[in-house]
TORLO-667660 format. One record per atom (N, C-alpha, C): residue number from 1; x, y, z. Coordinates in steps of 0.05 Angstrom, whole numbers. Layout:
BEGIN
+------+--------+--------+--------+
! resi !      x !      y !      z !
+------+--------+--------+--------+
!  NUM !      X !      Y !      Z !
...
+------+--------+--------+--------+
***
This chain:
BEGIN
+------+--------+--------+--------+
! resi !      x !      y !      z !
+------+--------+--------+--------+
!    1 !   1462 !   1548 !   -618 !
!    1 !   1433 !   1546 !   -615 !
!    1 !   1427 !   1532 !   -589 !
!    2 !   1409 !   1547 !   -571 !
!    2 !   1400 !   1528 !   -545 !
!    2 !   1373 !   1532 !   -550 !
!    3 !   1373 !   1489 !   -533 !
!    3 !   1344 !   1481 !   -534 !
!    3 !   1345 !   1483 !   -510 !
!    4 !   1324 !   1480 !   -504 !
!    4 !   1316 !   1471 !   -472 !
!    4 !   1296 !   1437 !   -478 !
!    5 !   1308 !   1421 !   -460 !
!    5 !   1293 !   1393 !   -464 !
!    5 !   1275 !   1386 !   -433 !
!    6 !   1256 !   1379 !   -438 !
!    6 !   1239 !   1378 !   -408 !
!    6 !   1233 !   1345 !   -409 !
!    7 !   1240 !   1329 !   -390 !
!    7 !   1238 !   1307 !   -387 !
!    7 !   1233 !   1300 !   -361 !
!    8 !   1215 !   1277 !   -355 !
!    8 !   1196 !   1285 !   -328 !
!    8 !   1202 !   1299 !   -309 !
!    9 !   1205 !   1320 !   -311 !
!    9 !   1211 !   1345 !   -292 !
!    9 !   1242 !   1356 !   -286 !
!   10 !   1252 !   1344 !   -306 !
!   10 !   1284 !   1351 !   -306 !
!   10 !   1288 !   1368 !   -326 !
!   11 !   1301 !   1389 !   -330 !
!   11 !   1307 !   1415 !   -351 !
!   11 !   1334 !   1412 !   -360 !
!   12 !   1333 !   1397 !   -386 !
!   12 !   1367 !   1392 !   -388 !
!   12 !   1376 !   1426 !   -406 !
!   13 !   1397 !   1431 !   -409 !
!   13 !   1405 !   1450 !   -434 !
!   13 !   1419 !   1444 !   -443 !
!   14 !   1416 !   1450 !   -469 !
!   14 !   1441 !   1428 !   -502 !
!   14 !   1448 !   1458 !   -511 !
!   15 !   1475 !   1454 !   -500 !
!   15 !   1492 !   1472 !   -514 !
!   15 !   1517 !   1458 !   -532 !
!   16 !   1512 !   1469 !   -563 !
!   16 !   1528 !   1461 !   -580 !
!   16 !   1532 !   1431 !   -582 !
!   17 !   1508 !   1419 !   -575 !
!   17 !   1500 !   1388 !   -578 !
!   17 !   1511 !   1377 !   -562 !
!   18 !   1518 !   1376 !   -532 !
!   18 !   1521 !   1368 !   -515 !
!   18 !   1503 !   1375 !   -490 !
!   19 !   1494 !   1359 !   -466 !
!   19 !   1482 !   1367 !   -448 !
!   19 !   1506 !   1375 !   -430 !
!   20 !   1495 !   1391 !   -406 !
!   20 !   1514 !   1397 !   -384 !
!   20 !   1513 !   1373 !   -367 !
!   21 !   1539 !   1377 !   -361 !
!   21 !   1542 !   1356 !   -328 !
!   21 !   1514 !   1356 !   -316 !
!   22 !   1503 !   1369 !   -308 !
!   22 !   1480 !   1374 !   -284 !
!   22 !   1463 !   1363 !   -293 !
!   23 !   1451 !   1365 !   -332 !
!   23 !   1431 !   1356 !   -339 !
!   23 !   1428 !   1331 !   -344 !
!   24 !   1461 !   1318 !   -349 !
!   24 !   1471 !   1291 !   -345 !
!   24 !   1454 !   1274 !   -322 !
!   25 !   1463 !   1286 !   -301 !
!   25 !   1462 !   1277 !   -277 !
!   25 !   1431 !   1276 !   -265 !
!   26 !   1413 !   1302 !   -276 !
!   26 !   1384 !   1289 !   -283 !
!   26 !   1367 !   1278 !   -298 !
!   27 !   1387 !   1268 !   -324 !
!   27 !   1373 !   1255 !   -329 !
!   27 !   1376 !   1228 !   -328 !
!   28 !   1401 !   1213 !   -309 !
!   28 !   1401 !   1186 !   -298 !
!   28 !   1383 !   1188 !   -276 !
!   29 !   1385 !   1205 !   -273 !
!   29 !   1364 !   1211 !   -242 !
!   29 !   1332 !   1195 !   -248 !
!   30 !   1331 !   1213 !   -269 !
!   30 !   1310 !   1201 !   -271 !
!   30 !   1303 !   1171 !   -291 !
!   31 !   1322 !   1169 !   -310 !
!   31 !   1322 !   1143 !   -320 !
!   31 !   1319 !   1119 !   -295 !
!   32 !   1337 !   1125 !   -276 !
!   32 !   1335 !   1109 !   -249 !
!   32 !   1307 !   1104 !   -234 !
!   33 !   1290 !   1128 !   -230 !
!   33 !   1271 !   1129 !   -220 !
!   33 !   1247 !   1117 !   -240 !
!   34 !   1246 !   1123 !   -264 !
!   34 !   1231 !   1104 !   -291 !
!   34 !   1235 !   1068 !   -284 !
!   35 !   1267 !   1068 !   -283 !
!   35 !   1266 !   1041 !   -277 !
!   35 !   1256 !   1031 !   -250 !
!   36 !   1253 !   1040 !   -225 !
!   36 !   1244 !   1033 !   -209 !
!   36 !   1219 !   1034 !   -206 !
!   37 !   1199 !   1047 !   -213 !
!   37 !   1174 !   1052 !   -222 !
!   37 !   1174 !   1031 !   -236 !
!   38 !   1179 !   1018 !   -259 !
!   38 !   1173 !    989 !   -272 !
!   38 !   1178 !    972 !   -267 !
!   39 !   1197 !    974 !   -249 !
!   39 !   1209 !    951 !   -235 !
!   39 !   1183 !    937 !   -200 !
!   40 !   1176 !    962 !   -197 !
!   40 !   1149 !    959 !   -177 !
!   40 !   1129 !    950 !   -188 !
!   41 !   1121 !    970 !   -215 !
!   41 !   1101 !    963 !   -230 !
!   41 !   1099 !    923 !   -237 !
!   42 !   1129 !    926 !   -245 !
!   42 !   1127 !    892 !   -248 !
!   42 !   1124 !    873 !   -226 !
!   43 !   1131 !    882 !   -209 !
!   43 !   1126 !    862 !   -180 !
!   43 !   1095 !    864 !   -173 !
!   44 !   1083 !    891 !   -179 !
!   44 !   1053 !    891 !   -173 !
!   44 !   1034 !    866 !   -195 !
!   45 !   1044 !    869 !   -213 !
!   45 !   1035 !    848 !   -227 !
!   45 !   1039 !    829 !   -224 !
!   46 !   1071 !    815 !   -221 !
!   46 !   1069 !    788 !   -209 !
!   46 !   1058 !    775 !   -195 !
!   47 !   1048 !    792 !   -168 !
!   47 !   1034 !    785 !   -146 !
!   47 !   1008 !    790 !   -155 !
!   48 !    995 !    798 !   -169 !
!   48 !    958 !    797 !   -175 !
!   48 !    960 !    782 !   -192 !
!   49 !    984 !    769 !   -212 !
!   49 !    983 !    740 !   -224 !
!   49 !    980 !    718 !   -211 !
!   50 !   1009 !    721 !   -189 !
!   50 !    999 !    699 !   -163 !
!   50 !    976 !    693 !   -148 !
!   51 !    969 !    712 !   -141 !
!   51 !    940 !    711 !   -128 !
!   51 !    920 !    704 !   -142 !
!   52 !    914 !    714 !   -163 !
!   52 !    892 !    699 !   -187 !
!   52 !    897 !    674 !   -197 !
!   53 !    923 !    667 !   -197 !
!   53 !    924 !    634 !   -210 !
!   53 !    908 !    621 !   -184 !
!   54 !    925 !    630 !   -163 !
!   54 !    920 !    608 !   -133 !
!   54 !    886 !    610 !   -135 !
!   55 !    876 !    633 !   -141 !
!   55 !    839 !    634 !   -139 !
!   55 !    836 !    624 !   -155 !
!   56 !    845 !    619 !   -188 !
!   56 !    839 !    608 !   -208 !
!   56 !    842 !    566 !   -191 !
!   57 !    868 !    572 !   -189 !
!   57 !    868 !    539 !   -169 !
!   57 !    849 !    527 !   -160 !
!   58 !    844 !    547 !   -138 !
!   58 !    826 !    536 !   -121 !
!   58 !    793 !    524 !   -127 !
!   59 !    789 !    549 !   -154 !
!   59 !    764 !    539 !   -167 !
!   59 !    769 !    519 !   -174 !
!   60 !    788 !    510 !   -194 !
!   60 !    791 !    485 !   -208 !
!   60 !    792 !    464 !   -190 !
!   61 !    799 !    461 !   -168 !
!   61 !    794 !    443 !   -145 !
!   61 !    773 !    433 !   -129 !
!   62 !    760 !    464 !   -127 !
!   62 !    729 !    452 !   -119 !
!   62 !    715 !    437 !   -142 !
!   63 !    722 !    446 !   -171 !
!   63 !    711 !    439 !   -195 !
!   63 !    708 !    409 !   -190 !
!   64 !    737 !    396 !   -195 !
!   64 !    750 !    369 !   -193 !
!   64 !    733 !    355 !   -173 !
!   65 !    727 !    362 !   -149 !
!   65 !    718 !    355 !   -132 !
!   65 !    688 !    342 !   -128 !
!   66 !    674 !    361 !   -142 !
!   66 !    646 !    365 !   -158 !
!   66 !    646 !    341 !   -169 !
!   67 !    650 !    332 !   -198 !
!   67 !    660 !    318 !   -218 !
!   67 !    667 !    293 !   -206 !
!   68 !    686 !    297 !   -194 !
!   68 !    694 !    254 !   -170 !
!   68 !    664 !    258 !   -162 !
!   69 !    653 !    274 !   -148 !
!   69 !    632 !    267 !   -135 !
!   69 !    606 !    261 !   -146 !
!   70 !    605 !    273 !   -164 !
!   70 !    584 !    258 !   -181 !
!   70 !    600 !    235 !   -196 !
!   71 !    616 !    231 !   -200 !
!   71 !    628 !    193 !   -210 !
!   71 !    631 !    184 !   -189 !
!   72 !    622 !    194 !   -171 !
!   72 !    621 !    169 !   -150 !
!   72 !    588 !    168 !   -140 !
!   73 !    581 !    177 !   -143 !
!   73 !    549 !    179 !   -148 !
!   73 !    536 !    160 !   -167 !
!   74 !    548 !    159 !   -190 !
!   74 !    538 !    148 !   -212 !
!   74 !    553 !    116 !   -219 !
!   75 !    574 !    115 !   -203 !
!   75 !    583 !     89 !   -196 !
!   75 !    570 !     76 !   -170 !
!   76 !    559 !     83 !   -151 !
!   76 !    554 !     69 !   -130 !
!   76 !    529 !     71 !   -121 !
!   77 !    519 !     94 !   -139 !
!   77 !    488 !    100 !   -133 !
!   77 !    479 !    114 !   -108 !
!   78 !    502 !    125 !    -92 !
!   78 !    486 !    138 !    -70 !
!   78 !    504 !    164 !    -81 !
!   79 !    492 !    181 !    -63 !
!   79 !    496 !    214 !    -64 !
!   79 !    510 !    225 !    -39 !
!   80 !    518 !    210 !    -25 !
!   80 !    540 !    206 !     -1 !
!   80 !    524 !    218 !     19 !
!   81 !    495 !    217 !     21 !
!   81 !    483 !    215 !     53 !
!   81 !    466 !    190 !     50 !
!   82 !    478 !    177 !     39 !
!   82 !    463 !    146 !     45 !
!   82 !    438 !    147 !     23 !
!   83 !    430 !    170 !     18 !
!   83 !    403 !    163 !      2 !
!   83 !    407 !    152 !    -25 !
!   84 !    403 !    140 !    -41 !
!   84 !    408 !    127 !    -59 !
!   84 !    388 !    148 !    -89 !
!   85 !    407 !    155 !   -108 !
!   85 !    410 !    176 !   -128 !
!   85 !    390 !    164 !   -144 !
!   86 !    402 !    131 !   -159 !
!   86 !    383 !    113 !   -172 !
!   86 !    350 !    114 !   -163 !
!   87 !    343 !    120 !   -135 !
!   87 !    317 !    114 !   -128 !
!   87 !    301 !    137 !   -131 !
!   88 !    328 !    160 !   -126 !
!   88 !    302 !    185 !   -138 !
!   88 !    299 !    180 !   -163 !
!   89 !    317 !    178 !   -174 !
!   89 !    311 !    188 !   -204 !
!   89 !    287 !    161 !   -215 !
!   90 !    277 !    136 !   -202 !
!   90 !    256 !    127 !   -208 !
!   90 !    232 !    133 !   -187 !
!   91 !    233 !    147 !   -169 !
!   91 !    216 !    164 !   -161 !
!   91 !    205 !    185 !   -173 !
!   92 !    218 !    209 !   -186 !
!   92 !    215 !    219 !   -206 !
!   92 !    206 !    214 !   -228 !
!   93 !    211 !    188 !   -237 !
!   93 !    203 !    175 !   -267 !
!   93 !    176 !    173 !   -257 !
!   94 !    175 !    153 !   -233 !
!   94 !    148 !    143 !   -236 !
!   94 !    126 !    172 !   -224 !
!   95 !    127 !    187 !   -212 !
!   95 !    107 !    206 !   -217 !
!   95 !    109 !    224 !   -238 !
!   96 !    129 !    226 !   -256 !
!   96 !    128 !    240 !   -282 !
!   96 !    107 !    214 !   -302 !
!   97 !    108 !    185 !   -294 !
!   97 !     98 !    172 !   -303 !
!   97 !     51 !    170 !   -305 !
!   98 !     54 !    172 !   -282 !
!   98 !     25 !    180 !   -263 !
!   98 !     17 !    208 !   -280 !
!   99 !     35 !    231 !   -281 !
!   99 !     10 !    255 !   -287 !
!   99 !     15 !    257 !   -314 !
!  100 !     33 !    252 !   -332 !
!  100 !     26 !    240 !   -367 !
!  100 !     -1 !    219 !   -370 !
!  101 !     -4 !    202 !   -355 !
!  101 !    -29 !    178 !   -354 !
!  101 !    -50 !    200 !   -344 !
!  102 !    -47 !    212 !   -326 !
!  102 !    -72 !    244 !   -321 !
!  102 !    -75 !    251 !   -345 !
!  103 !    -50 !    269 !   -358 !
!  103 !    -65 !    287 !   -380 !
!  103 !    -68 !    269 !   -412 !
!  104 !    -68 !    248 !   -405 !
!  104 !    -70 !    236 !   -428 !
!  104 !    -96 !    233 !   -419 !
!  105 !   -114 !    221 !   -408 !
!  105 !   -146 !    215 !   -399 !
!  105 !   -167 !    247 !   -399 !
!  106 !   -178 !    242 !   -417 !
!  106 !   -201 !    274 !   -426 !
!  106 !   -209 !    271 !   -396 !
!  107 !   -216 !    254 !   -383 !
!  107 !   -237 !    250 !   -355 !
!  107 !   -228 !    252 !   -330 !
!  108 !   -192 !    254 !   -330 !
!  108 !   -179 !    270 !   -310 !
!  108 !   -165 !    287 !   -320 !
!  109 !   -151 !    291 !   -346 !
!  109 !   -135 !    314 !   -360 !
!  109 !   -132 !    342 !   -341 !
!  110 !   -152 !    351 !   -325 !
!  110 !   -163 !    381 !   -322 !
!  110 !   -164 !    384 !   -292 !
!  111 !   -155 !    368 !   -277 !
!  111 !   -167 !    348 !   -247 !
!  111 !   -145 !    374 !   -238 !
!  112 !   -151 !    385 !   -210 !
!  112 !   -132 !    395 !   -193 !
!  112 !   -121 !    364 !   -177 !
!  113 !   -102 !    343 !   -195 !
!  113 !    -84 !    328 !   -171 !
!  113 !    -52 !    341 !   -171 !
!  114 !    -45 !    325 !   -152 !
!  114 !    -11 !    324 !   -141 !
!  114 !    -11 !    309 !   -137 !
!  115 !     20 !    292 !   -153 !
!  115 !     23 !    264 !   -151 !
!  115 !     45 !    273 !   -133 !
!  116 !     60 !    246 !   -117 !
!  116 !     82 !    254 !    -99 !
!  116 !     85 !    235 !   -100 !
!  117 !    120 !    210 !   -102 !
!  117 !    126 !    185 !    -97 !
!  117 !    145 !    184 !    -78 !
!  118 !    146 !    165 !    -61 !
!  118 !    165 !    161 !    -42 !
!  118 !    185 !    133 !    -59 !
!  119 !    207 !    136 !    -31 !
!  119 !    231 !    114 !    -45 !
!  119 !    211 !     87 !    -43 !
!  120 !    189 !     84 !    -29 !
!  120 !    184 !     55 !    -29 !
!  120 !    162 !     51 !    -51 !
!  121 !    164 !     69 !    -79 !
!  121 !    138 !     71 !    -99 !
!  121 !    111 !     71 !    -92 !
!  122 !    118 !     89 !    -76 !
!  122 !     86 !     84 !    -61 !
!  122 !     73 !    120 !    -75 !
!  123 !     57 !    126 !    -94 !
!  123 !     38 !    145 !    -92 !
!  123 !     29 !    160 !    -87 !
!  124 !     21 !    179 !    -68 !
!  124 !     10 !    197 !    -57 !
!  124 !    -16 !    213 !    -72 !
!  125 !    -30 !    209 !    -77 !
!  125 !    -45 !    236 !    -90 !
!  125 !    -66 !    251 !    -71 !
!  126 !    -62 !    284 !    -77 !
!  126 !    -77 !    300 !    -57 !
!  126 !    -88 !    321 !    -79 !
!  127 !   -111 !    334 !    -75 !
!  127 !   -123 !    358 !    -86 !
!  127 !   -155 !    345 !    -95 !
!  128 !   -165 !    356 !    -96 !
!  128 !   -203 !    363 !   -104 !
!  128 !   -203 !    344 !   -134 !
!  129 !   -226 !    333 !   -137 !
!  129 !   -243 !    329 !   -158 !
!  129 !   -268 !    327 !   -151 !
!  130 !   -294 !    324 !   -175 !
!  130 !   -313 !    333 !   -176 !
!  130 !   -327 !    310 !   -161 !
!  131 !   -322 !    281 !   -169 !
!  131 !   -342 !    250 !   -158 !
!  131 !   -320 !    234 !   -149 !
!  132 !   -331 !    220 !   -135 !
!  132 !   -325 !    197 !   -121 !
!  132 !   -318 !    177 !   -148 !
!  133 !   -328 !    178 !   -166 !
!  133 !   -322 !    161 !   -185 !
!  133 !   -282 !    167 !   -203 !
!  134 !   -283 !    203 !   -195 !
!  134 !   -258 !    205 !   -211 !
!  134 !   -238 !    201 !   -188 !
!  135 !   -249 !    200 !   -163 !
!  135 !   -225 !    199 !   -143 !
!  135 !   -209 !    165 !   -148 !
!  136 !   -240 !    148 !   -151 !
!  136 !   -225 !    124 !   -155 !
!  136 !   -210 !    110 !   -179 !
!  137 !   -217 !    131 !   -200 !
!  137 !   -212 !    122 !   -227 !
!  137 !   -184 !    136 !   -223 !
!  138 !   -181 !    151 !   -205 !
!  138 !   -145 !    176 !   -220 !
!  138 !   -121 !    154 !   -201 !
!  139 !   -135 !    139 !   -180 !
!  139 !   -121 !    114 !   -152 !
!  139 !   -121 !     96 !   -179 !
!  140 !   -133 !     71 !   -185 !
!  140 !   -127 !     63 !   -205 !
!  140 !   -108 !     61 !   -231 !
!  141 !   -111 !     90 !   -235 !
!  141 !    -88 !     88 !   -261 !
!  141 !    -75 !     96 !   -250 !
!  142 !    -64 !    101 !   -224 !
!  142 !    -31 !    110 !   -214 !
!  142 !    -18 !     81 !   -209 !
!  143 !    -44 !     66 !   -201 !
!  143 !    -34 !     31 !   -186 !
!  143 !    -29 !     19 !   -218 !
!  144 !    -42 !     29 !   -233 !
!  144 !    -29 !     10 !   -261 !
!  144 !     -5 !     18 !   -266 !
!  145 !     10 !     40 !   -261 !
!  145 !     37 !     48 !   -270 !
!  145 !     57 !     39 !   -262 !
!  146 !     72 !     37 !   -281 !
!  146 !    100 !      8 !   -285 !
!  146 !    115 !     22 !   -254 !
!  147 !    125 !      8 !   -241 !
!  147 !    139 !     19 !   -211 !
!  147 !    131 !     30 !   -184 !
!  148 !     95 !     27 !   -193 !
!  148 !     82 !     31 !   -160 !
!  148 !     75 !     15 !   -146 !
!  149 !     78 !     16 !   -122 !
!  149 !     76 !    -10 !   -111 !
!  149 !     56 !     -6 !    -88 !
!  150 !     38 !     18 !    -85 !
!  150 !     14 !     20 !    -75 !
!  150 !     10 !     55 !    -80 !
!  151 !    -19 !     65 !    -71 !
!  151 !    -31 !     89 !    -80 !
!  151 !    -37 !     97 !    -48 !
!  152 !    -35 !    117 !    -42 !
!  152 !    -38 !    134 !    -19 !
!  152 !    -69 !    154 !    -29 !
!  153 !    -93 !    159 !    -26 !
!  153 !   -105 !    170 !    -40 !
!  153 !   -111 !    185 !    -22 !
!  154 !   -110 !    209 !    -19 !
!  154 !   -110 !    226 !      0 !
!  154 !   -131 !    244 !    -27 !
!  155 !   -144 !    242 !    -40 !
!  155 !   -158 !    263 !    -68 !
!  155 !   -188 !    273 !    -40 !
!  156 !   -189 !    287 !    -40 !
!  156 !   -214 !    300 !    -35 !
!  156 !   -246 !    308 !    -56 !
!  157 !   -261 !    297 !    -47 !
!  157 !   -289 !    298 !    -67 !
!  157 !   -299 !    333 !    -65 !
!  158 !   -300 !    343 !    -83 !
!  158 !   -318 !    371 !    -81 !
!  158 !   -340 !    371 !    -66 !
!  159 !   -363 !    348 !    -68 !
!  159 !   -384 !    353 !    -56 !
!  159 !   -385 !    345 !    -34 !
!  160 !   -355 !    332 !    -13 !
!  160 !   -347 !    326 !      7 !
!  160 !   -337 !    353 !     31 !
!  161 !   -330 !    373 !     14 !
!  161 !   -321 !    398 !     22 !
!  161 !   -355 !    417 !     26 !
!  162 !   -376 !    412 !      7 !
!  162 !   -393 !    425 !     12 !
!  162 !   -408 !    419 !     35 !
!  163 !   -406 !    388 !     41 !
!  163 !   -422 !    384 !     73 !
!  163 !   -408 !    389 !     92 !
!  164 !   -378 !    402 !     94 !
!  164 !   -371 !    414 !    124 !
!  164 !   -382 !    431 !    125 !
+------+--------+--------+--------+
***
């Protein structure tokens, strides 16, 4: 009985359950060439492992880096250009402090202001209201708030804008 066997492109023939010499001989041929093909295949992967850990690395380095730098931020209080981290963040407080005291008051609640604080708690307020009475009343309750240490009142009167 003959088969014919097709194996990646090699044609062995089995006669009486043996292959021939020739088909022998292709099919180490190609066992050889299988193994060198995986054997590439495996080196291609090694090296896109290597390369992705080292990128994987490198993230984790800048990560690390990040991380000291904010513990060293939070230990020494600056942000490593001299400006000091602690003073924003009560800069921040205290004009998050200022426009809660706004919308808590029915009589400025609705006011077009902008509060703005500098490092030396100093105030700023700019934008329109209706009287001279709310410009001085909105300066006031910014100067009562815990950490200001003067009011910039830059507020503009509405009926100040109608005589230009």
């Amino acid at each position: 009985m003959n088969r014919i066997f097709l194996m990646t492109g090699v044609t062995g023939l089995l006669m009486g359950g043996a292959l021939t010499a020739r088909a022998e001989d292709d099919v180490e041929r190609a066992k050889d060439r299988i193994e060198e093909r995986a054997e590439a295949a495996k080196d291609r992967v090694e090296k896109n492992a290597k390369a992705e850990k080292a990128r994987i690395d490198r993230n984790a380095e800048v990560a690390k880096e990040r991380v000291e730098a904010g513990a060293r931020v939070r230990a020494d209080g600056t942000d490593g250009d001299g400006d000091s981290a602690k003073t924003e963040m009560k800069d921040t407080w205290i004009t998050t402090k200022v426009k809660a005291k706004f919308l808590a008051d029915e009589r400025v609640k609705g006011l077009d202001i902008t509060v703005d604080t500098n490092r030396d708690g100093v105030v700023t307020l700019t934008g329109t209201v209706p009287t001279l009475a709310m410009k001085l009343r909105a300066a006031a309750m910014a100067k009562a708030t815990e950490g200001v240490r003067g009011v910039d009142n830059r507020l503009t009167v509405r009926g100040d804008l109608d005589r230009r």
